[in-house]
DOZA-559292 format. One record per residue: x, y, z of N, C-alpha, C in turn; residue in one letter. Coordinates in pm, whole numbers, padded with zeros to 5 digits, always signed. Layout:
<pts>
XYZXYZXYZA/...
</pts>
This chain:
<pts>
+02941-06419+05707+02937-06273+05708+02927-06222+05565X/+02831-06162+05534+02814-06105+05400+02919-05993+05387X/+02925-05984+05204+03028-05879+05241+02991-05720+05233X/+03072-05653+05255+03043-05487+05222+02999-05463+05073X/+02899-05368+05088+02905-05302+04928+02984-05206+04888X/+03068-05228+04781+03236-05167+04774+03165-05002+04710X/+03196-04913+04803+03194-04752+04711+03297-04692+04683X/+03410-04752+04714+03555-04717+04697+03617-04751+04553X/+03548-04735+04450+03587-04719+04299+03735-04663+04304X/+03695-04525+04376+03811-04454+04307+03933-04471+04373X/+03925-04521+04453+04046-04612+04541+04121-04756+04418X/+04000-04779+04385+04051-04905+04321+03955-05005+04269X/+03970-05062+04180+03829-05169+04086+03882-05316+04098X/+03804-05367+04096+03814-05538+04048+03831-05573+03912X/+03876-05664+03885+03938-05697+03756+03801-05779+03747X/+03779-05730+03604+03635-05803+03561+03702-05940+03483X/+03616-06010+03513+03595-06163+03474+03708-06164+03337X/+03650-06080+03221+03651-06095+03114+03810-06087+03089X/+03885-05986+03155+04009-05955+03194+04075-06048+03245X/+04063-06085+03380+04136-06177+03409+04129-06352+03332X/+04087-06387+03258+04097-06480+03199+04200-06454+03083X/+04176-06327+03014+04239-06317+02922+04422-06302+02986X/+04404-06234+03094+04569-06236+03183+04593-06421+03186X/+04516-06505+03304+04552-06623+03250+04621-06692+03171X/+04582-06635+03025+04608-06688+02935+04740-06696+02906X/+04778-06549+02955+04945-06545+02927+05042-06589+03085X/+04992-06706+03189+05067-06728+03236+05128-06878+03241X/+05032-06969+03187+05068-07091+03194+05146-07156+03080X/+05196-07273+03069+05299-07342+02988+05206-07374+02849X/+05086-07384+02916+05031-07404+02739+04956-07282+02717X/+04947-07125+02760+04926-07016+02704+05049-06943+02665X/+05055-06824+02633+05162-06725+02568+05223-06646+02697X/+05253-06762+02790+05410-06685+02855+05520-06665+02848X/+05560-06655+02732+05666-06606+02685+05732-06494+02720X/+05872-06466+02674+05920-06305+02689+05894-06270+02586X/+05821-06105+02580+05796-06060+02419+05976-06052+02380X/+06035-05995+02492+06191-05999+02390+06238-06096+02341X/+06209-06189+02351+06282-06345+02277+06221-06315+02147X/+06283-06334+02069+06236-06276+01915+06314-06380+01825X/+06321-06539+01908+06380-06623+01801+06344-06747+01796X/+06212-06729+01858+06091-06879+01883+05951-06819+01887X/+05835-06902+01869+05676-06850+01884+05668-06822+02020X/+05764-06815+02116+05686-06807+02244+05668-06635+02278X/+05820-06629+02235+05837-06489+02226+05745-06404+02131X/+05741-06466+02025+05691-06384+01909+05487-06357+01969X/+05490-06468+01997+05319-06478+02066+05288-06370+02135X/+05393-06366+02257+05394-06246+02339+05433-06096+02298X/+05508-06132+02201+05503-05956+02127+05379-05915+02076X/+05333-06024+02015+05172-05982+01939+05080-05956+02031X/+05071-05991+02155+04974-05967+02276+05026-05790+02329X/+05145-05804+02311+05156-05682+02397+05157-05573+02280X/+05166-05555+02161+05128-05449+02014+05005-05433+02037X/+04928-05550+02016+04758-05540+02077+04710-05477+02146X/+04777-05496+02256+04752-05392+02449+04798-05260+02388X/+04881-05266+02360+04932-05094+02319+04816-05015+02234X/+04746-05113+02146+04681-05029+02084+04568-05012+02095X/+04513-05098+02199+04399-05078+02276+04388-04952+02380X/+04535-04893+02410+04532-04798+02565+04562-04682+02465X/+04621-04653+02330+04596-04576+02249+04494-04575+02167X/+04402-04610+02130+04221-04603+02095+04169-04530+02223X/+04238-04583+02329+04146-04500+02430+04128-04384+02464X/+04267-04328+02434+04327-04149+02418+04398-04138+02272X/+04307-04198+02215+04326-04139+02052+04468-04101+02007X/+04569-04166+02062+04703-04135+02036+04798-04297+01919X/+04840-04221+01882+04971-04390+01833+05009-04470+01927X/+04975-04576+01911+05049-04693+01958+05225-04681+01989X/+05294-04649+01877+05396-04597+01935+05461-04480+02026X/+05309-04422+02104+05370-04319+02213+05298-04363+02272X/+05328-04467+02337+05296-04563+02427+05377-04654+02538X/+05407-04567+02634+05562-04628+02734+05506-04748+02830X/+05525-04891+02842+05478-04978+02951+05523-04855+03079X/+05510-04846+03193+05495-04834+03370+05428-04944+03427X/+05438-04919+03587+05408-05011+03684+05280-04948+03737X/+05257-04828+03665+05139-04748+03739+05165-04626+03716X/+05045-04496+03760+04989-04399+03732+05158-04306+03857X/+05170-04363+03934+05265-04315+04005+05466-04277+03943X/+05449-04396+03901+05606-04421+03825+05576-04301+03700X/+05422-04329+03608+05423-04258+03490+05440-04109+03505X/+05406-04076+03629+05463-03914+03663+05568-03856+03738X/+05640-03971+03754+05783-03943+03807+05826-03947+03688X/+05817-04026+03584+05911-04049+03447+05886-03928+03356X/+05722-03877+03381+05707-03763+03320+05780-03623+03365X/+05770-03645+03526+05809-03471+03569+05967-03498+03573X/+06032-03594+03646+06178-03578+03663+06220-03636+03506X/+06162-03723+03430+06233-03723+03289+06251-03610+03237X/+06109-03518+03225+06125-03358+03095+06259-03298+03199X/+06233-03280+03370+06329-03158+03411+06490-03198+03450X/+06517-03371+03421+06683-03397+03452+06754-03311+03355X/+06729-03290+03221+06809-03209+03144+06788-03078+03195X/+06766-03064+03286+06743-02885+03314+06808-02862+03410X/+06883-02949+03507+06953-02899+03616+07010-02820+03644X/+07031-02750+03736+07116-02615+03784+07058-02500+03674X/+06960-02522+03575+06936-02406+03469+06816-02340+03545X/+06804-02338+03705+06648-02215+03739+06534-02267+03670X/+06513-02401+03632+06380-02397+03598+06217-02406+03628X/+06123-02370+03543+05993-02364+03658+05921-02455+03627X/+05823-02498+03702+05702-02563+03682+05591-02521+03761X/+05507-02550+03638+05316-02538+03715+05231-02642+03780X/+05194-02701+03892+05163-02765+03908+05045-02689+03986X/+04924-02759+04066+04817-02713+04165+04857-02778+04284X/+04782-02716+04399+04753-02758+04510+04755-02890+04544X/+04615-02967+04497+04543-03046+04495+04557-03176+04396X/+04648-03132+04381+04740-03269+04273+04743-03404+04318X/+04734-03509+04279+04790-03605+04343+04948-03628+04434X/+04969-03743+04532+05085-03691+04625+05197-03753+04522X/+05152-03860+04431+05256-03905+04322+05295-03729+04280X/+05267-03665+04197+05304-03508+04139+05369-03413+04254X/+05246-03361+04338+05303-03290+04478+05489-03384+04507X/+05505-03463+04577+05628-03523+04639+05733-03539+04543X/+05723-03525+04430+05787-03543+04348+05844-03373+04268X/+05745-03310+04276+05759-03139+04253+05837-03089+04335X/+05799-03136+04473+05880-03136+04617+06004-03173+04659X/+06023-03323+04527+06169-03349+04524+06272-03222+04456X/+06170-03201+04327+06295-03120+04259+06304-02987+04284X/+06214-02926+04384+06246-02807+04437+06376-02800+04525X/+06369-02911+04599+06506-02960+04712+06641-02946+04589X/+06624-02947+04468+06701-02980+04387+06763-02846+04323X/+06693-02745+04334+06707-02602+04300+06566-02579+04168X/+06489-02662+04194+06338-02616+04075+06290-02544+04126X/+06188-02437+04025+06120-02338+04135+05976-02436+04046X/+05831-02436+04145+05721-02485+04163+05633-02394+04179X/+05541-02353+04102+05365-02268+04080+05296-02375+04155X/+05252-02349+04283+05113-02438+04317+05010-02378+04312X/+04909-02413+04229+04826-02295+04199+04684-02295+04290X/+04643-02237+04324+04497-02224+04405+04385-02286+04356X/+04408-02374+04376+04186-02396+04311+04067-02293+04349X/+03966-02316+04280+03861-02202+04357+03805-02307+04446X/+03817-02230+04582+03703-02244+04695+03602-02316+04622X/+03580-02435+04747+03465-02551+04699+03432-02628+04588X/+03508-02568+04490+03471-02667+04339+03611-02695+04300X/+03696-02682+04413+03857-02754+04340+03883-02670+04173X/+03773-02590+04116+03854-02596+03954+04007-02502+03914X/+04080-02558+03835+04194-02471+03803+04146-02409+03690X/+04149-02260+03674+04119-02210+03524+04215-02149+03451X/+04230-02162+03326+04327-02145+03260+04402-02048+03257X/+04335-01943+03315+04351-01775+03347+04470-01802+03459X/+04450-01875+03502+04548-01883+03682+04655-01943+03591X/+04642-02058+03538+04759-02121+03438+04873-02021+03344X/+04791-01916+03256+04847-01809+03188+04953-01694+03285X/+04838-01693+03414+04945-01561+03486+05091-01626+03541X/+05085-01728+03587+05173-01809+03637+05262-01841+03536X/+05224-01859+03411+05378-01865+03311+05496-01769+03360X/+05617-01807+03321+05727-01722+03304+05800-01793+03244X/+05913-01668+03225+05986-01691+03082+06089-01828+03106X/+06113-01877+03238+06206-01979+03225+06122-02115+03274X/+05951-02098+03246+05877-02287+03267+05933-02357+03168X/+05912-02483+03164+05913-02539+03087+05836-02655+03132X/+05769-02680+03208+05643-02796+03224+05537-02751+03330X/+05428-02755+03270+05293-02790+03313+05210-02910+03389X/+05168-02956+03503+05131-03057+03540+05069-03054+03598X/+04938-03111+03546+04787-03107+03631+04713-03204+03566X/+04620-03250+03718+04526-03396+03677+04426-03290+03588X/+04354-03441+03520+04233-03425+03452+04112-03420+03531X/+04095-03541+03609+03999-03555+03721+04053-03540+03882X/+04011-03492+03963+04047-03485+04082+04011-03640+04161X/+04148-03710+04200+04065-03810+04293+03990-03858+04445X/+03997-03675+04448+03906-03695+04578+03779-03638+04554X/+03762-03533+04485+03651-03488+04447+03566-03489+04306X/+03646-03507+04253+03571-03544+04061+03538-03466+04017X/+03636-03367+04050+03622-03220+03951+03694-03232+03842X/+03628-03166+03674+03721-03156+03570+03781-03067+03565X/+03916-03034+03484+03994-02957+03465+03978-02927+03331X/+03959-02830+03268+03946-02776+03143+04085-02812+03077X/+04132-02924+03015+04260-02974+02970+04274-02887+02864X/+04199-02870+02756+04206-02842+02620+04257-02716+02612X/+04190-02624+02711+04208-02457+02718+04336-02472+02746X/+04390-02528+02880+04537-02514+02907+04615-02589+02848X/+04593-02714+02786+04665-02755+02693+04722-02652+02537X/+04625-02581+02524+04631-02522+02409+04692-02397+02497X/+04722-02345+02588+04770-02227+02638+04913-02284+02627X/+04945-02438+02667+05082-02459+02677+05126-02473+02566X/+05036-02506+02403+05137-02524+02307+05154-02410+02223X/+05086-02301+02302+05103-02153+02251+05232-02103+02299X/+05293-02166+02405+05375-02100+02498+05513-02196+02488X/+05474-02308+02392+05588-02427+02330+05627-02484+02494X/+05556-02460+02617+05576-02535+02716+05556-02721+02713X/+05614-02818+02776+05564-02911+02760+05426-02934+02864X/+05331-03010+02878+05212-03034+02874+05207-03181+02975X/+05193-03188+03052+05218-03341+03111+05022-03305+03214X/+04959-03438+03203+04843-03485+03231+04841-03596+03312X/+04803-03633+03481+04756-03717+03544+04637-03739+03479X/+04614-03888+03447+04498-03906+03404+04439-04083+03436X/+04492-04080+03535+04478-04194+03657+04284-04215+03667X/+04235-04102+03757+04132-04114+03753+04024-04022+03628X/+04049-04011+03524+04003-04019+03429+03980-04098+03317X/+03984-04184+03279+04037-04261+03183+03910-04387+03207X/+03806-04376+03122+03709-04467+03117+03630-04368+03164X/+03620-04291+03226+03518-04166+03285+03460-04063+03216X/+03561-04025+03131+03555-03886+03071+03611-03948+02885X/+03590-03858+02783+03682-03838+02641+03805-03789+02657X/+03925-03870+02630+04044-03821+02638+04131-03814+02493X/+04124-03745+02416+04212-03698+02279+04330-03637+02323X/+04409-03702+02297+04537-03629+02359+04570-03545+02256X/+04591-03557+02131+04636-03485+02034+04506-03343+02036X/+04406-03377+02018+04288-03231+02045+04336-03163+02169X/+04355-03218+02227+04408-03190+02382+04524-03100+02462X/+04597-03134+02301+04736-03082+02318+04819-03158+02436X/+04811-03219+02455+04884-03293+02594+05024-03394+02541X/+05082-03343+02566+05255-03400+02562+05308-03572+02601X/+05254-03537+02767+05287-03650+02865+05154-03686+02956X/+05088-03839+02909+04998-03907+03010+04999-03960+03092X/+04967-03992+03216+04982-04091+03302+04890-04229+03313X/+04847-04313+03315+04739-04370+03309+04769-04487+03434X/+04684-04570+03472+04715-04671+03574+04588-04775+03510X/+04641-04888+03507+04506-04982+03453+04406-05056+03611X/+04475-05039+03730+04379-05078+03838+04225-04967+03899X/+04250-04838+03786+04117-04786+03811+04034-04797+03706X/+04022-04884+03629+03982-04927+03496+03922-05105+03530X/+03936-05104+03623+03884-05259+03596+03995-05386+03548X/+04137-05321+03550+04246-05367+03549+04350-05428+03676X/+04456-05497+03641+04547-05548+03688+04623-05382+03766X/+04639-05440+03902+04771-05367+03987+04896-05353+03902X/+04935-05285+03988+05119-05291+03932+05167-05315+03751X/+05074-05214+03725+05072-05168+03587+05022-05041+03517X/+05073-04975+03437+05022-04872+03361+05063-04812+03260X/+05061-04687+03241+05092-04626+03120+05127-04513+03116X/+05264-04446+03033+05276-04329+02976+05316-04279+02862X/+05154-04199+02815+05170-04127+02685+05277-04078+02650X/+05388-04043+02566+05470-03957+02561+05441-03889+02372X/+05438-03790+02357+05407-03743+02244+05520-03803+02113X/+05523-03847+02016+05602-03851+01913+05631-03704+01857X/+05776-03732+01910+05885-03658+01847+05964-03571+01986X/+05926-03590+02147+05942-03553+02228+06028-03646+02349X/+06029-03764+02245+06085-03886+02300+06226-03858+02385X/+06343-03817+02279+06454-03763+02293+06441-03660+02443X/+06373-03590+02464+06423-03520+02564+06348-03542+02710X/+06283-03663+02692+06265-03728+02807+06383-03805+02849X/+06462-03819+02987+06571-03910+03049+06515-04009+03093X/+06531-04138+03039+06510-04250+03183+06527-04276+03263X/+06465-04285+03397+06498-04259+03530+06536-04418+03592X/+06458-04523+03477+06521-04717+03534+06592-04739+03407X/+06719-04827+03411+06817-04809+03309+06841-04992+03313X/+06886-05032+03224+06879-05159+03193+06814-05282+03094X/+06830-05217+02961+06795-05285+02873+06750-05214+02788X/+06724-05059+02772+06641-05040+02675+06562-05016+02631X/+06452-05105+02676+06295-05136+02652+06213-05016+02638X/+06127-05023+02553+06052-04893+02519+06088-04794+02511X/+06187-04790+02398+06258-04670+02334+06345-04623+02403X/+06397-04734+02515+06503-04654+02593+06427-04563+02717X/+06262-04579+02737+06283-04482+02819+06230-04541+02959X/+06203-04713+03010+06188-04761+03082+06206-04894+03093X/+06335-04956+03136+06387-05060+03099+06321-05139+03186X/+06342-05316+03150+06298-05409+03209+06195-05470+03156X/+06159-05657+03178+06117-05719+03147+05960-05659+03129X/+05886-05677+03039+05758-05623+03007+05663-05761+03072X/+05567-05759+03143+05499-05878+03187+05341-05883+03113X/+05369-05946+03043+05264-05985+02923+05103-05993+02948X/+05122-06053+03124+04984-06075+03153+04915-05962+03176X/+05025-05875+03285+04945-05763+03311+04935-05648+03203X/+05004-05660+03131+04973-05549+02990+04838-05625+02892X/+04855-05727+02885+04738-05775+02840+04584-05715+02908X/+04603-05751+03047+04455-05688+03136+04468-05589+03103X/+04600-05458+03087+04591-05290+03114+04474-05289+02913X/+04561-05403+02870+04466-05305+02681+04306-05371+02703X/+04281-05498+02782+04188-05553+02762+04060-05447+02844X/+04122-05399+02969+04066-05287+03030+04042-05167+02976X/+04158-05114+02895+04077-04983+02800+04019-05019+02726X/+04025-05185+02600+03941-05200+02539+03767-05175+02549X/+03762-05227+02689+03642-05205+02725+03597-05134+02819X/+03720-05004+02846+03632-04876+02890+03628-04818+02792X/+03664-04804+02677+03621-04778+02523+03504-04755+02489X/+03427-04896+02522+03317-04970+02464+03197-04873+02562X/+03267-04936+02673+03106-04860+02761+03128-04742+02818X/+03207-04664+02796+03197-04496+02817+03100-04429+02856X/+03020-04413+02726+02886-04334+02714+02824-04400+02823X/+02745-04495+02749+02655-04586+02841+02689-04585+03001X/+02800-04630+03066+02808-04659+03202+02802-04523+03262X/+02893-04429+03197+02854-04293+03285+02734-04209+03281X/+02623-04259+03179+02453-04197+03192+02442-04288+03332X/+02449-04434+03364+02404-04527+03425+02435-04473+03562X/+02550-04421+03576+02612-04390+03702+02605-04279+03705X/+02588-04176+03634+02573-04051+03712+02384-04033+03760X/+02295-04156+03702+02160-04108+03754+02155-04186+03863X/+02260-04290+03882+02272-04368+04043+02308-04212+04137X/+02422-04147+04107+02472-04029+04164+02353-03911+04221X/+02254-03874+04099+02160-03773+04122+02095-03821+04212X/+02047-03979+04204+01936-04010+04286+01981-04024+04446X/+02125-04041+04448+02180-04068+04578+02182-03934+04686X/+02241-03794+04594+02257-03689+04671+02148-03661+04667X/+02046-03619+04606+01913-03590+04599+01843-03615+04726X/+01862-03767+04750+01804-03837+04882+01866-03788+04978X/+01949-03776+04983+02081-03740+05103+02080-03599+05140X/+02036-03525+05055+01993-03411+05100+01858-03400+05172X/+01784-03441+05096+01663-03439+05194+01645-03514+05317X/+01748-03578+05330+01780-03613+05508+01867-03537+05565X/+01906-03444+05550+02033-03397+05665+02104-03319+05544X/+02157-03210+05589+02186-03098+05527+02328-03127+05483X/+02380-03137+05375+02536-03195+05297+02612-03031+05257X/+02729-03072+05242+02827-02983+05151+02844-03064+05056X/+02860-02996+04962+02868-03078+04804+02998-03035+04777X/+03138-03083+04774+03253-03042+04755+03289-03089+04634X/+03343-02981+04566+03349-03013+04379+03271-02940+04325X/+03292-02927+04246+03184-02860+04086+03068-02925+04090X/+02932-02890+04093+02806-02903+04071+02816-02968+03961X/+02866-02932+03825+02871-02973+03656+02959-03037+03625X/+03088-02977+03648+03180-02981+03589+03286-03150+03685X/+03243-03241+03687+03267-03328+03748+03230-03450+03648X/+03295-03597+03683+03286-03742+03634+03177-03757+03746X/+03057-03880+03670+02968-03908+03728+03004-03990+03875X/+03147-04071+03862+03136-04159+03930+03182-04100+04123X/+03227-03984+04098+03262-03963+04266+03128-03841+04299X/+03156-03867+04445+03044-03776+04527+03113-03773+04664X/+03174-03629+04664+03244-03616+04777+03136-03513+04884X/+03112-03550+05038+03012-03473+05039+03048-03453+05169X/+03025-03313+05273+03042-03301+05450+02954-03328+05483X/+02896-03385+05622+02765-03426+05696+02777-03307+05811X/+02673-03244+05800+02640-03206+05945+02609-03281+06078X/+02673-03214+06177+02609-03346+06317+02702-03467+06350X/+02723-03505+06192+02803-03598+06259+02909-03677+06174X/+03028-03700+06271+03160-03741+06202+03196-03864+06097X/+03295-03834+06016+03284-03925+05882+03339-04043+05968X/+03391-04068+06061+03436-04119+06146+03304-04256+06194X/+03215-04167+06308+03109-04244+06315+03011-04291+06209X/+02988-04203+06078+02901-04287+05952+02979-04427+05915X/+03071-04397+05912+03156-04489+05874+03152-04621+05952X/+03162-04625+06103+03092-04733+06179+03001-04780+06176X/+02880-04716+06153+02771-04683+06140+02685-04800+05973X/+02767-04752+05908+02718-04781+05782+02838-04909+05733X/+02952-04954+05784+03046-05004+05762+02999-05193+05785X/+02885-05197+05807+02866-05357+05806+02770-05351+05628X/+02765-05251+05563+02696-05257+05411+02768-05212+05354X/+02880-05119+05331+02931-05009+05271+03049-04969+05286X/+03155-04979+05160+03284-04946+05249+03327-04812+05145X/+03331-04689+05211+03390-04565+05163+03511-04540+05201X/+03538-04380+05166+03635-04348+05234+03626-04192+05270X/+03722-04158+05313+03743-03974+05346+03818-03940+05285X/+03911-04018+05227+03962-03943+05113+04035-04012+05051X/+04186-03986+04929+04237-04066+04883+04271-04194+04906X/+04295-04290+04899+04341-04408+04964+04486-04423+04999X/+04540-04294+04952+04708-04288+04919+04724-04228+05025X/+04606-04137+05100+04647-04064+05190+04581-04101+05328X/+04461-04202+05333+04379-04268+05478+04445-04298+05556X/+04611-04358+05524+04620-04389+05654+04677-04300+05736X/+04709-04188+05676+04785-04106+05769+04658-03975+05853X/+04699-03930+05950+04592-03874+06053+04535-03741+05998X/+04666-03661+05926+04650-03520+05866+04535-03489+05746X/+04490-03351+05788+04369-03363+05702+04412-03367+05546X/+04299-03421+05478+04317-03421+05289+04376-03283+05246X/+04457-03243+05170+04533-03139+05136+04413-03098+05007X/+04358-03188+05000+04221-03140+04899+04150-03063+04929X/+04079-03119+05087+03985-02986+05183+04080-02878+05200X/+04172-02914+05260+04241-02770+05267+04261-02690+05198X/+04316-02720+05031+04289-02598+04933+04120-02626+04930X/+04037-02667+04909+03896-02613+04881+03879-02488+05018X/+03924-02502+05123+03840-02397+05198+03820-02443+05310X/+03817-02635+05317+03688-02670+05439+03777-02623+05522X/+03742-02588+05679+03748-02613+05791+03792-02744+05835X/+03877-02751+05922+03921-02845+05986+03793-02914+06052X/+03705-02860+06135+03582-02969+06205+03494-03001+06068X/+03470-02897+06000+03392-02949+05863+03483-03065+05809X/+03585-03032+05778+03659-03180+05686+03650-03322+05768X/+03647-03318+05897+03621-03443+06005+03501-03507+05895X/+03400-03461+05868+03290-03522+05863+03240-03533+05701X/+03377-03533+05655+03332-03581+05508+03347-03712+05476X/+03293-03740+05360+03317-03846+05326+03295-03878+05152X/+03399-03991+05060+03418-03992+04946+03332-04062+04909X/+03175-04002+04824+03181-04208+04784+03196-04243+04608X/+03256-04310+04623+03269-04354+04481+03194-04510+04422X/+03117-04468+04311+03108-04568+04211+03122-04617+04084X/+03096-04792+04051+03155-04811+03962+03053-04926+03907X/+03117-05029+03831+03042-05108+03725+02943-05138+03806X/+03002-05201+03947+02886-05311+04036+02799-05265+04107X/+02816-05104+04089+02722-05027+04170+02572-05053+04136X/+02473-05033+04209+02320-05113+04147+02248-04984+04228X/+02086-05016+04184+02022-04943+04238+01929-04960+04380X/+01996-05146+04391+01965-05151+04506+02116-05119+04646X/+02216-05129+04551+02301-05034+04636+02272-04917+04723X/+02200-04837+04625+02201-04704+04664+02048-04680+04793X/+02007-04787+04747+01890-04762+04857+01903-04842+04979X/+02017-04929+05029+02017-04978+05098+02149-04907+05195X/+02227-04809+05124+02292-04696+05165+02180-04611+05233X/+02136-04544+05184+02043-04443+05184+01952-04498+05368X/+01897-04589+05306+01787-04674+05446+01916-04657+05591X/+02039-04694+05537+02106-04737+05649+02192-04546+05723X/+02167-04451+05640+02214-04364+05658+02125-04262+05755X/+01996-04302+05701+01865-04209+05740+01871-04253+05912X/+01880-04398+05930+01857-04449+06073+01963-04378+06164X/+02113-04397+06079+02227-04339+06153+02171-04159+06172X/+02141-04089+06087+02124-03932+06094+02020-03905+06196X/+01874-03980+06194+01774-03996+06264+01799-03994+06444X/+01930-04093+06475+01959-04103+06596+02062-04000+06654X/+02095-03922+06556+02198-03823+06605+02109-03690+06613X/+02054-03672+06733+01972-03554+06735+02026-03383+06775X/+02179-03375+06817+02173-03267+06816+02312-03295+06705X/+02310-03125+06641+02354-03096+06496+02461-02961+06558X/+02607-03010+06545+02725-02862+06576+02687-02748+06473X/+02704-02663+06562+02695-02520+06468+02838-02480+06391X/+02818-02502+06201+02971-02497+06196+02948-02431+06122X/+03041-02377+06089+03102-02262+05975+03177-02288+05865X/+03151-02281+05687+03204-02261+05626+03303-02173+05636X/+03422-02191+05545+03535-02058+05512+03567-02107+05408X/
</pts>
């Protein structure tokens, strides 16, 4: 059985070759598996030098110091440590936060925790169909007792950008802190955190072409102190996330920004003219909703509604070449619609019949036409088309 052609990027990447060898390296008796904390033999010392390295590879990538650079287990932990670290010192003090709609459910459930807690929470509206937050909605929503800001860079259902810089720079006008999901951004887009103004990053190295159960958070130098650690036990990284550091997988997380570094430019011309040529075609078979920003989007997602017929049946349909999705992967398995369509606007029968597709390194151009061939046959046989309604 041959296998599927993977369009689920933004769900998750394969660890390229080049990566996992270099992880290897740090697991066996004659590579550098050491503890970087042993600091009184080469085994240890080997492994500290691997993991300074990694650090300063995932800071080249967002132009920040190496030393505001926190190990995590992922893009999930890095925004719990971000939102409940800045607001534990704030308890019982009424405090606010900005967050959107359309956030990831790591941010949302966690905003959700500390409201239960006595926080008050801004969820802010995206505009209808292009998901964007504009800084204007960010400004009215201040008041005098916020003290954190939290919004993705890229959307991971739709691949809309967020104007970081404007609201970054609105928050350091307003001495608010600044915290950034930047999970699915990161190899996609330019990320300067310091131009940026951005406080607190999130990063995850498995949408990078990296190792699982690993990641990263920016924390600004000199902001250290009033972050709390939420895992306690040793120390590690300035005190603000304790526990053994695992060498291999920090190794893949720097070896992975190293070389979303490298091919930035290049891969996203490559992939966003795979993108044009895909909807392009896809329109001229069967009439699409284009959900997201026309412009203002990363080349690599294409979130789109089908008329006629359900994301449900394409999905059968196209599922012996092609494996997509309908929406986050955090959120497929559960029945309820994407909280994404729902702030954009769709309709409940319109959102049935969407679908995510995402690409990435291995995407080709005979990918896209063997999508395309297999889509036209599926649309071709579905001859009558529901009369639906935007809202």
């Amino acid at each position: 059985m041959s296998r599927l052609i993977y369009l689920d990027y933004a769900a998750t990447t394969p660890i390229l070759p080049e990566i996992s060898q270099a992880m290897i390296r740090c697991l066996s008796v004659e590579g550098d598996f050491g503890n970087p904390a042993s600091q009184s033999h080469h085994y240890g010392w080997d492994a500290a030098k691997h993991i300074a390295t990694s650090r300063q590879h995932v800071a080249d990538l967002i132009h920040a110091n190496p030393q505001e650079i926190i190990w995590t287990s992922g893009a999930t932990e890095s925004n719990n440590l971000a939102i409940k670290g800045t607001l534990d010192r704030y308890k019982n003090q009424n405090k606010h936060i900005i967050t959107s709609k359309i956030e990831h459910k790591a941010v949302l459930d966690t905003c959700a925790d500390l409201e239960n807690l006595g926080f008050q929470v801004t969820y802010l509206q995206p505009e209808l169909g292009t998901g964007v937050i504009h800084s204007e909605q960010v400004e009215q929503a201040i008041q005098p007792n916020t003290v954190l800001i939290s919004l993705m860079m890229v959307n991971n259902e739709i691949g809309t950008l967020t104007d970081i810089q404007a609201i970054g720079l609105l928050a350091h006008q307003h001495q608010i802190l600044f915290h950034v999901d930047a999970a699915q951004a990161a190899g996609k887009t330019e990320i300067d955190v310091h131009a940026m103004h951005i406080d607190l990053l999130s990063l995850s190295a498995h949408k990078i072409y990296g190792p699982k159960g690993i990641g990263a958070l920016y924390v600004r130098q000199g902001i250290q102190k009033q972050i709390k650690t939420q895992i306690h036990g040793g120390g590690h990284e300035q005190g603000l996330r304790s526990g053994t550091l695992a060498t291999h997988q920090i190794v893949g997380m720097g070896e992975a920004c190293r070389l979303a570094k490298i091919n930035l430019v290049e891969e996203q011309q490559r992939i966003q003219k795979l993108r044009n040529q895909f909807l392009t075609s896809l329109q001229a078979l069967t009439p699409v909703k284009l959900n997201g920003h026309p412009n203002k989007h990363v080349a690599n997602y294409l979130n789109v509604s089908f008329f006629g017929e359900q994301a449900n049946s394409i999905f059968s349909a196209v599922k012996q070449i092609a494996a997509v999705s309908s929406g986050s992967a955090c959120n497929s398995h559960h029945a309820t619609q994407s909280h994404v369509l729902n702030a954009l606007g769709l309709n409940e029968e319109l959102a049935e019949y969407t679908v995510r597709f995402s690409f990435g390194i291995y995407t080709t151009q005979e990918h896209i036409e063997a999508l395309l061939s297999q889509l036209e046959i599926v649309l071709k046989e579905d001859k009558v088309t529901p009369q639906l309604s935007f809202v």
